[in-house]
ZAMARGU-4260 file (C-alpha; in steps of 0.2 Angstrom, whole numbers, plus 5000, padded with zeros to 4 digits):
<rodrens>
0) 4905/4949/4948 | 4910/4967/4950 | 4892/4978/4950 | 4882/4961/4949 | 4867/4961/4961
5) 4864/4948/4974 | 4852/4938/4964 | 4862/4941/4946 | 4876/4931/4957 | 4866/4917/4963
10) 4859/4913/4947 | 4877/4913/4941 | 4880/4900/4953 | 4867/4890/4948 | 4877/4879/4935
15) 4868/4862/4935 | 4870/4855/4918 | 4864/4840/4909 | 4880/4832/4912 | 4878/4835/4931
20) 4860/4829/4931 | 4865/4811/4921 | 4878/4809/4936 | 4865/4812/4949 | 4852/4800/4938
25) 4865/4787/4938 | 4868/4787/4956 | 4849/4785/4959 | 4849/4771/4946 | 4865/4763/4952
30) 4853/4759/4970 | 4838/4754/4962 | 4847/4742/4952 | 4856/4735/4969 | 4839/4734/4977
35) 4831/4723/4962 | 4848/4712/4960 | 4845/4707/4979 | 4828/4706/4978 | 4823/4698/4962
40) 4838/4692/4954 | 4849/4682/4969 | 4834/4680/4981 | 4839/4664/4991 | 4833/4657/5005
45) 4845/4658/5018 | 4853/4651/5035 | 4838/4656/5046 | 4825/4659/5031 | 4820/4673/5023
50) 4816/4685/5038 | 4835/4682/5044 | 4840/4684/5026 | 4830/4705/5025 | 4834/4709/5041
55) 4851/4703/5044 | 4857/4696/5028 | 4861/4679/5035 | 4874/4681/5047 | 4886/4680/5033
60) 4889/4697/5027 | 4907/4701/5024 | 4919/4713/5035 | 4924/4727/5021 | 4905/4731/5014
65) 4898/4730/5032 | 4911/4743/5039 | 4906/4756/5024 | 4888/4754/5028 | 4892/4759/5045
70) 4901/4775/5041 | 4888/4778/5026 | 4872/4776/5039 | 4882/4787/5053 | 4887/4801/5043
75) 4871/4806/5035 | 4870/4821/5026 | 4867/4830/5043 | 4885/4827/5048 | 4890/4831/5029
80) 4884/4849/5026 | 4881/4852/5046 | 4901/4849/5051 | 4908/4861/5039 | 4893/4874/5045
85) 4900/4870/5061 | 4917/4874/5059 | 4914/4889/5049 | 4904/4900/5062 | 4912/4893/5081
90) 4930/4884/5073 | 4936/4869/5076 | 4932/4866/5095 | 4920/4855/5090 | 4934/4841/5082
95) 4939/4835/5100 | 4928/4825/5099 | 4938/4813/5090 | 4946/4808/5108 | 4927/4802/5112
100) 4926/4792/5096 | 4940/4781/5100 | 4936/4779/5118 | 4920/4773/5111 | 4926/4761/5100
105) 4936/4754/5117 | 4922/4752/5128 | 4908/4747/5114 | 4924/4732/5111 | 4924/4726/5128
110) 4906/4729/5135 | 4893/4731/5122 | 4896/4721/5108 | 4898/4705/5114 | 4883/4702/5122
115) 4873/4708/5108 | 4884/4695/5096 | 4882/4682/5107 | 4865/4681/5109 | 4863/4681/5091
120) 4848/4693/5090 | 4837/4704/5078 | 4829/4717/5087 | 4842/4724/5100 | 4827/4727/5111
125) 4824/4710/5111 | 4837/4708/5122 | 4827/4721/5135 | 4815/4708/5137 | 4827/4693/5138
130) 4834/4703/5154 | 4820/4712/5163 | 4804/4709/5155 | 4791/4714/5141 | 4786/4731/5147
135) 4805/4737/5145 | 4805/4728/5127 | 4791/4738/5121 | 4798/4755/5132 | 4811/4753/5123
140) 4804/4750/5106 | 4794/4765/5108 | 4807/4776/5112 | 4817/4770/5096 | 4801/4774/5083
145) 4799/4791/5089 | 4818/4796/5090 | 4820/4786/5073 | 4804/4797/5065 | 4811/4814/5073
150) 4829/4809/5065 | 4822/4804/5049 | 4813/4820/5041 | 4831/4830/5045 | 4840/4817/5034
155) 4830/4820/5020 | 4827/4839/5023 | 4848/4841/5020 | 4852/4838/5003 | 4837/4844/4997
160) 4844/4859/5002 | 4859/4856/4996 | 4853/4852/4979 | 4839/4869/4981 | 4856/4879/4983
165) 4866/4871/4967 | 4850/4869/4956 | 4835/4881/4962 | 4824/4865/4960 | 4813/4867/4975
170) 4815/4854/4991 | 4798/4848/4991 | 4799/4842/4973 | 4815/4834/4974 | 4813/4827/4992
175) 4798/4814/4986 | 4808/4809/4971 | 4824/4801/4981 | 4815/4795/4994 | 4803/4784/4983
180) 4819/4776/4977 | 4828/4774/4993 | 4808/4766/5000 | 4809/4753/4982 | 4828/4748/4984
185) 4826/4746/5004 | 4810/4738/5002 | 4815/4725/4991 | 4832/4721/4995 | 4832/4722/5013
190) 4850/4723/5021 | 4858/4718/5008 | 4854/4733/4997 | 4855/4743/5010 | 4873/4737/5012
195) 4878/4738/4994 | 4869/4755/4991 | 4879/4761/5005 | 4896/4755/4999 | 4892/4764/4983
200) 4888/4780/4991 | 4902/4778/5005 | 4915/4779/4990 | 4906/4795/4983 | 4905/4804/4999
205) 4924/4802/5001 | 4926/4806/4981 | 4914/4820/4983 | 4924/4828/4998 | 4941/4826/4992
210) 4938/4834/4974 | 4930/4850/4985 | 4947/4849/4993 | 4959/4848/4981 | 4952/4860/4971
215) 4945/4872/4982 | 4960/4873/4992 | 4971/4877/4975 | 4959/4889/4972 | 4962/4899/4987
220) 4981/4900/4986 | 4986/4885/4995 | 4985/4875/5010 | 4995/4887/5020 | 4983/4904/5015
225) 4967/4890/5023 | 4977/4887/5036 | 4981/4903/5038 | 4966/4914/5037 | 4958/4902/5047
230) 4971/4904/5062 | 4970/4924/5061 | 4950/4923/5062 | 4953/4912/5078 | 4942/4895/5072
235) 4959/4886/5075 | 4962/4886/5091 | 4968/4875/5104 | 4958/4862/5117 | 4948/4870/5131
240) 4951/4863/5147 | 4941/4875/5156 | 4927/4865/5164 | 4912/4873/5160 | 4895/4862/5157
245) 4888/4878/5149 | 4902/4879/5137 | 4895/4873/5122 | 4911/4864/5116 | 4927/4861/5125
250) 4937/4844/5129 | 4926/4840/5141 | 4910/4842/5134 | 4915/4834/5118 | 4925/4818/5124
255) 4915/4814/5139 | 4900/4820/5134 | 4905/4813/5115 | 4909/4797/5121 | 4892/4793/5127
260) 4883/4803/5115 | 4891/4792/5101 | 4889/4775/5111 | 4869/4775/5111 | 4872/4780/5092
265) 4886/4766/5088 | 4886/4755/5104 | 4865/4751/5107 | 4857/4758/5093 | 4845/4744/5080
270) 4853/4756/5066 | 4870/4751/5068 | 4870/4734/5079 | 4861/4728/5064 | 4877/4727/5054
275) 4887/4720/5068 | 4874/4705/5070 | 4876/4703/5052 | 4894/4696/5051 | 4895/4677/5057
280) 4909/4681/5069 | 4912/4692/5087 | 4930/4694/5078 | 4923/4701/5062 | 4912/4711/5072
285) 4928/4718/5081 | 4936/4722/5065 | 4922/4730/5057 | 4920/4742/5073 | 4936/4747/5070
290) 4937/4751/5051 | 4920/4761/5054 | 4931/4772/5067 | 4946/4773/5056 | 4935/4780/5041
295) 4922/4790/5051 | 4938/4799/5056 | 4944/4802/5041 | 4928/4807/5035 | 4925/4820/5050
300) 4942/4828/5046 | 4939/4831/5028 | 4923/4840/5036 | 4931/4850/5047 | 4944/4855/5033
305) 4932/4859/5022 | 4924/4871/5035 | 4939/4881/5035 | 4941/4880/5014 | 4923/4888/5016
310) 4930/4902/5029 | 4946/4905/5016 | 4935/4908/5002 | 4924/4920/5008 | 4933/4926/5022
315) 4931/4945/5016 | 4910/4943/5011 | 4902/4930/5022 | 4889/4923/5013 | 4876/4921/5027
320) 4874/4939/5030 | 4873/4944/5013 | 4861/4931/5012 | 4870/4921/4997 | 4867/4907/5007
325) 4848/4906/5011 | 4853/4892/5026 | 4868/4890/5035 | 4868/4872/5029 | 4870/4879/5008
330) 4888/4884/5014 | 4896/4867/5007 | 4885/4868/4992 | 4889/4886/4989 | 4908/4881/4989
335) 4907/4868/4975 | 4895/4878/4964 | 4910/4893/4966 | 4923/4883/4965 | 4918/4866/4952
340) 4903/4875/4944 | 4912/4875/4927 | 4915/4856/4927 | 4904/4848/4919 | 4897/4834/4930
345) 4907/4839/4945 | 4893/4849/4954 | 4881/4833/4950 | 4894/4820/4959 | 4895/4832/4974
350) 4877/4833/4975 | 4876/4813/4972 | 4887/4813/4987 | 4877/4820/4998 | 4862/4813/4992
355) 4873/4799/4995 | 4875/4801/5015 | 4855/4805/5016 | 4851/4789/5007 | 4861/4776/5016
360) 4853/4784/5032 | 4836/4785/5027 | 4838/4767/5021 | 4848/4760/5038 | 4833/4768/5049
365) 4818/4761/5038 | 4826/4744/5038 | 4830/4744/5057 | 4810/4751/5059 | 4806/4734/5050
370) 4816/4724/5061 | 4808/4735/5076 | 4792/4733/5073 | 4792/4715/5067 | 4801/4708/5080
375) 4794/4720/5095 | 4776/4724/5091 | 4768/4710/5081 | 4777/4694/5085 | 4775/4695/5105
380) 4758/4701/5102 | 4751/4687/5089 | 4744/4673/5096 | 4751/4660/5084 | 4767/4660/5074
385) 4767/4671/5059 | 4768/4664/5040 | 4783/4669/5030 | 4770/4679/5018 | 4765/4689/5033
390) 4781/4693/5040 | 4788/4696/5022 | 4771/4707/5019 | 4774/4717/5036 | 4793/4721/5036
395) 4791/4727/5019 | 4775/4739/5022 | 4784/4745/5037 | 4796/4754/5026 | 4785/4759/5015
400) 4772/4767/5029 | 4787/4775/5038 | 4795/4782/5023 | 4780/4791/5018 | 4778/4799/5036
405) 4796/4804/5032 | 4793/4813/5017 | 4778/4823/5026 | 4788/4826/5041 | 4801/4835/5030
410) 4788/4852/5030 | 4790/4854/5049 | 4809/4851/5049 | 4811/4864/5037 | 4804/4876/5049
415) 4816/4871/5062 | 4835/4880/5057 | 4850/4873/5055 | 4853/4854/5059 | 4868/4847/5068
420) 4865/4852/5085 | 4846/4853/5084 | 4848/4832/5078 | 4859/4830/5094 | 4849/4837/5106
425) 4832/4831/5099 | 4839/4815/5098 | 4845/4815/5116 | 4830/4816/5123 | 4826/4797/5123
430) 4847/4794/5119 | 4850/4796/5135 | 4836/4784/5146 | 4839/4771/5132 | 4858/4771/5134
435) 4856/4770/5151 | 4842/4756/5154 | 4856/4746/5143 | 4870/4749/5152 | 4860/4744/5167
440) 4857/4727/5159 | 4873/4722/5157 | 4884/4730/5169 | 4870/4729/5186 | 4865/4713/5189
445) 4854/4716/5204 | 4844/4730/5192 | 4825/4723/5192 | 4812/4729/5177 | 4804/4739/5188
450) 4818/4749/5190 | 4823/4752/5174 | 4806/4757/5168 | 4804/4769/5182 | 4822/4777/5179
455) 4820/4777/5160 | 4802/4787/5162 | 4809/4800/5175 | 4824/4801/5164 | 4813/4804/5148
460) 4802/4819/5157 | 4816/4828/5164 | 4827/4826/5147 | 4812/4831/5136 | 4811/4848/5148
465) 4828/4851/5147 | 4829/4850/5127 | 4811/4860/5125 | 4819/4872/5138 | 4836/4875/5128
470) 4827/4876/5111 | 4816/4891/5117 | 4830/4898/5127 | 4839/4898/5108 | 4827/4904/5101
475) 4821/4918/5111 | 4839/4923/5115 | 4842/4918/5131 | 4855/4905/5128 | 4868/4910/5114
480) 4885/4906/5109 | 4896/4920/5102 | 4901/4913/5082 | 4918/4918/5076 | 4920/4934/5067
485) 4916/4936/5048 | 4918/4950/5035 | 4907/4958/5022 | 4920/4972/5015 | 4928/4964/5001
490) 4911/4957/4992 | 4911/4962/4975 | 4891/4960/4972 | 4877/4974/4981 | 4867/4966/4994
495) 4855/4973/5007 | 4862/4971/5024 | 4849/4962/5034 | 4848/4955/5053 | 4858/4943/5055
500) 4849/4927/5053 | 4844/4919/5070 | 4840/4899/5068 | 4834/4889/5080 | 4848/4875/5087
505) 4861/4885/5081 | 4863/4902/5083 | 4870/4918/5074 | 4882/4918/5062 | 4885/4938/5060
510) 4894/4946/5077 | 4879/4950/5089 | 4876/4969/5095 | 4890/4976/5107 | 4883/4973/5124
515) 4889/4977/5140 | 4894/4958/5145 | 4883/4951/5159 | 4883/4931/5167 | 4865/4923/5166
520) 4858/4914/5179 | 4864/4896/5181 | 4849/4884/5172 | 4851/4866/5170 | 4845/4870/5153
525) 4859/4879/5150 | 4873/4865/5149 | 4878/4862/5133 | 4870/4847/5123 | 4885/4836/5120
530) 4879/4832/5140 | 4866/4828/5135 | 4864/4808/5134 | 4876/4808/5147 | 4866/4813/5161
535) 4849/4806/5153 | 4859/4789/5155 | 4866/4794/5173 | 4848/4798/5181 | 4842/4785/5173
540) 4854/4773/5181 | 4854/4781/5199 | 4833/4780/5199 | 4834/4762/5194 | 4846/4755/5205
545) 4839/4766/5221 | 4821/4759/5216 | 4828/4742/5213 | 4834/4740/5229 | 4817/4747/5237
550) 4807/4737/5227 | 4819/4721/5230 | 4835/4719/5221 | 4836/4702/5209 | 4849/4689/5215
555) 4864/4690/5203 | 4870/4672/5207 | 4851/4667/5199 | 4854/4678/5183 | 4861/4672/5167
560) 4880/4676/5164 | 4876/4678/5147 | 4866/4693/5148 | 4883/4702/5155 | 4897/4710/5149
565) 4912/4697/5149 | 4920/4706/5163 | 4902/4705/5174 | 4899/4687/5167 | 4917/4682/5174
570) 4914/4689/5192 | 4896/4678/5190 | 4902/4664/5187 | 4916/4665/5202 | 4902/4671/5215
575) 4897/4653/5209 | 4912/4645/5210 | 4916/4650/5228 | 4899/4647/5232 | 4900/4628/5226
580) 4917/4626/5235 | 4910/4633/5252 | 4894/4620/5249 | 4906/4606/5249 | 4909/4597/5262
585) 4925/4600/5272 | 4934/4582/5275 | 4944/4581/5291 | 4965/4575/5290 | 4960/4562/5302
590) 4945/4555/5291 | 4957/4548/5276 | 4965/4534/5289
</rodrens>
């Protein structure tokens, strides 16, 4: 590419062949297909009827399928494209927060998931009402739609860029295509599809990364030249433990504040207790929690590995500054096109891939808005029971309605930068009241309605400040985190050097200015956004319980043991115990004579 310009090379990058387009088409094809075999072709009334039968498929969905839906919904093209972007501009800081995974796998085991299995429910905010009342039902309802349509639009917006870089098809014309399908398949399928569609794509994800791997990594010498180059440029780098809530990454940040960030996502979430409440067992439940931890693992680490193949291949001519890359999110797919662009069909099952992790997302937050909106704004509000063609006729134009606002959304995302931390902290805004007017219900007894609802608003205010705060601070360059360093010397194409791109969420990539080094001013805004949920969760909690004991605390001993993690149910039911053996009469030694 010697003498080539910048725009001779990324036309030479464009590759996409017929072959790789018939692989992309097949894909698409493959989930329609699903969607009209579970809909059409084996549509069966069901244990429960047909609403149980959309929305949870039954009760009576199988361990193995389950588990790959849940790594297939959680890591959505955002973590697919956004990890390795990570990796490559601030190293691998970020992976720690592996320890937060499985420390939320532990504590979602023993206090989350049982409940929500045992009462056997739809909607998990259903089971706001059941313990404090209707206004925290619908509360919590709400605060799910919005988060849910803000997430949405940034699922989408991610492999169409993805498939803008290999292709130079523009987003907006792809974008509508791929979600009319993903709307057909959801839409008529229910869970089921969705399930199926995800087990497909989950298999090309991981076939997708691994091929990128394999042959990127023999591309660039060997595993010891990635490992290697990635060490010398300092993004491999050991944990730390300096505590600093301003840090954006260190353990601290990413285990504490990881652990609670991915319990609202895993552990309280309709998206993903969906699945759990679709296996007929606690057990099976158990096991499925644990195969999604496993492979979400595995699936991080190839992202994170990959991150550094991308720093290995271009460590001597970074794309982003010489703006090869338009988006910092075109790194992944600006690898494979360099690296499997001459193989026919390859470049299409990467892109399939992605579309892949998009897709099973899109479809697992359009089905959980069905079972939202069903279950939390028309049955509590209709004043007799609905008909089975009503509710069939409501879920089903939920996902249509929804899916359409998505696609329009997509314009104002693509206004908004880079992805990864910007869906973290946006999500946090109502991540943090909602995990924490949960774990109020099943770990505080004496926690009234009142109390939550009062916690959970506060908390929603302050966090929505803190994030609108953070972003501007980004954005104007108040708050900024120093990437790690990158090289343009050995490119072999001219380019115009250019400021170095500033994005909102995350921020630039190309060594800022030297500057003589000054401390800002402690702001609460400041704190990195893995903290995020955590301390929405903890002012909701402290607000609650300080109101609910103003306001008149609820008797635990008249509350339902069932509402409770096993550990608060098991101190219930002693209080009662003891309280029955202390209402017993005591009989005197002298009265058996």
């Amino acid at each position: 590419m010697v003498g080539l310009s910048l725009d001779e090379v990324k036309i030479s990058l464009q590759k996409f062949g017929l072959y790789d387009y018939v692989v992309f088409v097949l894909m698409l094809a493959s989930c329609a297909m699903i969607g009209v075999y579970f809909g059409f072709i084996k549509k069966k009334a069901q244990k429960g009827g047909a609403e149980s039968d959309y929305l949870v498929g039954g009760r009576q969905m199988s361990v193995i399928p389950v588990s790959l839906s849940l790594i297939a919904s959680f890591i959505s093209g955002i973590s697919l494209l956004g990890t390795p972007t990570e990796i490559y501009v601030y190293g691998v800081q970020y992976m720690y927060i592996v320890g937060g995974v499985i420390t939320m796998g532990f504590i979602m085991m023993y206090i989350y998931l049982p409940v929500f299995h045992n009462l056997q429910l739809t909607s998990t905010y259903q089971y706001l009402q059941v313990r404090f009342d209707k206004r925290m039902r619908l509360f919590g309802s709400i605060l799910f739609t919005f988060a849910t349509m803000a997430w949405l639009p940034i699922v989408i917006y991610v492999p169409a860029l993805a498939f803008n870089q290999v292709t130079g098809v523009n987003v907006h014309l792809i974008t509508p295509l791929v979600c009319v399908i993903c709307i057909f398949y959801t839409c008529v399928g229910g869970l089921k599809a969705v399930v199926w569609t995800d087990v497909v794509q989950t298999v090309l994800m991981f076939g997708a990364m691994v091929l990128i791997i394999i042959k990127g990594t023999y591309d660039v010498g060997g595993l010891s030249v990635v490992m290697d180059r990635a060490t010398s440029s300092g993004r491999i780098e050991g944990p730390d433990f300096r505590f600093d809530m301003t840090t954006r990454h260190n353990v601290y940040s990413c285990v504490i504040g990881g652990v609670v960030y991915w319990l609202k996502t895993n552990a309280v979430s309709q998206n993903m207790i969906q699945r759990y409440l679709s296996l007929p067992t606690l057990r099976a439940a158990k096991r499925a929690l644990w195969t999604f931890i496993f492979g979400t693992l595995v699936l991080l680490g190839l992202c994170c590995y990959s991150g550094l193949l991308i720093y290995a291949k271009y460590h001597d001519c970074d794309p982003l500054t010489t703006k090869l890359a338009k988006a910092k999110d075109q790194l992944l797919p600006l690898l494979v096109m360099d690296t499997l662009g001459d193989y026919p069909g390859l470049p299409g099952l990467f892109v399939a891939g992605v579309f892949s992790a998009a897709l099973s997302s899109l479809s697992t937050g359009l089905n959980s808005m069905s079972a939202v909106v069903l279950e939390d704004f028309f049955k509590p509000f209709s004043n007799r029971p609905l008909s089975e063609k009503t509710t069939a006729i409501i879920m089903r134009a939920v996902v249509c309605v929804f899916g359409t606002i998505c696609v329009v959304l997509v314009l104002i995302v693509e206004k908004l930068g880079a992805v990864l931390q910007l869906s973290m902290s946006l999500g946090s805004v109502s991540n943090g009241p909602l995990l924490g007017i949960f774990t109020l219900g099943v770990l505080v007894p004496w926690a009234n309605g009142t109390g939550a609802i009062v916690g959970g608003t506060i908390s929603l205010v302050i966090m929505a400040w803190i994030c609108f705060k953070a972003q501007i601070a980004i954005a104007t360059g108040e708050l900024s985190f120093e990437p790690k360093p990158v090289d343009t010397q050995g490119c072999s194409y001219h380019f115009i050097a250019s400021e170095p791109m500033s994005m909102l969420a995350i921020n630039v990539t190309a060594p800022p200015p030297v500057e003589i080094p000054s401390d800002p001013e402690f702001a609460l805004y400041h704190i990195s956004y893995l903290w995020y949920t955590l301390m929405g969760a903890l002012i909701t909690i402290v607000i609650a319980v300080i109101v609910s004991c103003l306001m008149g605390p609820n008797n635990p001993d008249e509350m339902n043991p069932k509402l409770f993690s096993p550990f608060i149910e098991r101190i219930l039911d002693g209080r009662r115990r003891r309280k029955v053996a202390h209402s017993q009469p005591r009989i005197e030694l002298g009265e058996r004579h």
